[in-house]
N, C-alpha and C positions, 0 to 999 in steps of 0.2 A: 605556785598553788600546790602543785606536788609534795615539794619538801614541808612545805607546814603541814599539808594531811598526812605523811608521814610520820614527821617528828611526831602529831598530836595521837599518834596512833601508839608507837612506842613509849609512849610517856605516858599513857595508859594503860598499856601491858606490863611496862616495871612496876607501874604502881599497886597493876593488881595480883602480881608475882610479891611486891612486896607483903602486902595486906597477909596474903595466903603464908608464906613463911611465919610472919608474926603468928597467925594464929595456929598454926604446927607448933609452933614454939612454944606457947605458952599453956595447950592442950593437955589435961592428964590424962586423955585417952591418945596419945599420941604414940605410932608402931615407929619399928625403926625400919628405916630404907625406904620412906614414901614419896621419896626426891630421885629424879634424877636427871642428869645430863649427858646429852649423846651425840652421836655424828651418824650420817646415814648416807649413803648414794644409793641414788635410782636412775633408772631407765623406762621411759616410758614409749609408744606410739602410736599413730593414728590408724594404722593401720592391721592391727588386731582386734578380735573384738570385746566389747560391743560395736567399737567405732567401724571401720575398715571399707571406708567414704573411695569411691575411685577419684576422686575430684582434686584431691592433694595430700600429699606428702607431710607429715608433721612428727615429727621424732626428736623426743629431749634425751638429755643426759641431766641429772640434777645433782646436786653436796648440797644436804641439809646439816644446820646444826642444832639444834632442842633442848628446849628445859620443860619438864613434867614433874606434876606434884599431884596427889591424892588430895580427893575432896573428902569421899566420905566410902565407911565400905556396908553392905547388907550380903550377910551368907557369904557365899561366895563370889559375890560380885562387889568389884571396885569400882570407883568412877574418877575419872582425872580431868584435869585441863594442861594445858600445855600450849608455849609458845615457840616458835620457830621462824629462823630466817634460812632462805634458801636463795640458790642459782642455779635455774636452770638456761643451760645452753642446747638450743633449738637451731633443728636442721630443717629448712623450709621449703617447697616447692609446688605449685599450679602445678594441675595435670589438665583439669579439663577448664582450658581457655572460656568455655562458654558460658561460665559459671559469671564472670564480669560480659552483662550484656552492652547494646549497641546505645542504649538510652542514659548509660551514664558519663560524665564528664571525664575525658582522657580516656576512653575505655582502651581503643588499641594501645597507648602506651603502657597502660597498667598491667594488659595481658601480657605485653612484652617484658615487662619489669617482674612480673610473678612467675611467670612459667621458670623463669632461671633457677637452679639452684642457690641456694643461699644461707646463711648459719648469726643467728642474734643470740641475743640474751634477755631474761627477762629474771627482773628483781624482786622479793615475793618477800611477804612477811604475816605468818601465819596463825593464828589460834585456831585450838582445838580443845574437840570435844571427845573422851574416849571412853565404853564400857567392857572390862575386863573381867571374864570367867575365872575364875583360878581352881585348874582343874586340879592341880597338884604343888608344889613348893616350886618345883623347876617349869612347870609346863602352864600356860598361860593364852587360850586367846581370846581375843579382842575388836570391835569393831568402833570406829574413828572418824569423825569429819573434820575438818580444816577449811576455815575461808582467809581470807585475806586481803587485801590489797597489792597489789600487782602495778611492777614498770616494765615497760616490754622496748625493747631500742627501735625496732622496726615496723612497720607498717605491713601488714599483710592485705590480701583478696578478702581474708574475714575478719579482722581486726588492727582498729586504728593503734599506732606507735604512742606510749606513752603511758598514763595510768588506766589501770581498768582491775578487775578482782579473778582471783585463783580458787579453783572451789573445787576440793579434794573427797571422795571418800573410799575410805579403806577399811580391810579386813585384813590380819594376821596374827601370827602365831609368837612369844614371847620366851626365851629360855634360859632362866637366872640361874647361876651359879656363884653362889655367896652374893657380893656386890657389882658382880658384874652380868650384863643380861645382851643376850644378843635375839634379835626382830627380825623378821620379817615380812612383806607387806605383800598384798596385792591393792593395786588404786584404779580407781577412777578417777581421771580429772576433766576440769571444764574452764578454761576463760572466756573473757564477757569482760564487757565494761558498761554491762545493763544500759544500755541503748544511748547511753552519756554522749559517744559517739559516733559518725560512719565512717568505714562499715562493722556491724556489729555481730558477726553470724556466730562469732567465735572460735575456738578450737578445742577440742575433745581427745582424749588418749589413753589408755591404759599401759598397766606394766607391773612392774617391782620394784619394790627396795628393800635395800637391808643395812640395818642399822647397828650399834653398839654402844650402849647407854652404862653409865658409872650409876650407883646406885647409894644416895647417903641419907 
């Protein structure tokens, strides 16, 4: 079930990355360098705020890689879409046992099973929405959402193993030089698997990243 709503998910994304190039392409009002592709790592955790839950432990590392194109621009303002795959690797831990109460099935196992420390992955594949200021030639910032669909390998106290959705948004600062531009981000994030499954409480985190995008 997964891999078909995957695939059917990427096969909608190429197609509408393709669509978008064609009409860049064939556009007389078309600027140059509205494209671009890039790589980013971030760091996130649950424990800063807004999040900073005494209840557990939740800290990613992520490698994002990206392709963004320009839709349209007004004044100073650009608007873009943008598709992305990402891994982020999650460091996991219960703190407060009491959080899995006495009324649910296995509870003392699962309290014993989450309080450990522990470290997964989860598989992420993203579009975005992004609106950029262009304050100046070099200087650029921007605000971003991203959702997506999401695989996660383990099971947690707030969310079940498997598919469920990633739901990002961000603020940061942009800085080109010719064709090259380097990002930085501050994010919000949230998984969920909108109630698909239990348990569904999800997980919340903040952080940064920072990226560096080719520009063509």
């Amino acid at each position: 079930m997964f891999t078909g709503s995957i695939n059917s998910f990427i096969f909608l994304l190429i197609s509408i990355v393709s669509i978008s190039v064609q009409a860049q392409e064939t556009s007389s009002e078309k600027s140059a360098r509205n494209r671009k592709i890039g790589i980013g790592y971030g760091w996130h955790t649950q424990q800063s705020f807004p999040g900073t839950s005494n209840d557990y432990i939740y800290e990613t590392k992520s490698a994002h890689i990206f392709y963004e194109w320009q839709q349209w621009q007004s004044g100073k303002w650009t608007f873009h879409t943008s598709i992305e795959t990402a891994l982020y690797q999650v460091d996991h831990q219960l703190l407060n046992f009491y959080f899995i109460t006495p009324d649910q099935e296995d509870f003392q196992e699962r309290r014993d099973r989450f309080t450990q420390a522990r470290s997964f992955n989860e598989y992420v594949a993203h579009a975005g929405l992004k609106t950029v200021y262009n304050w100046n030639f070099e200087i650029k910032p921007f605000i971003q959402i991203r959702i997506g669909p999401m695989y996660g390998t383990q099971t947690t106290e707030r969310l079940k193993r498997g598919f469920s959705f990633s739901d990002v948004l961000s603020i940061g600062t942009q800085y080109q030089v010719d064709e090259h531009e380097f990002i930085i981000t501050y994010s919000l994030r949230h998984t969920s698997n909108a109630g698909l499954k239990f348990p569904n409480s999800g997980h919340n985190s903040s952080g940064f990243q920072i990226s560096y995008a080719y520009l063509f």
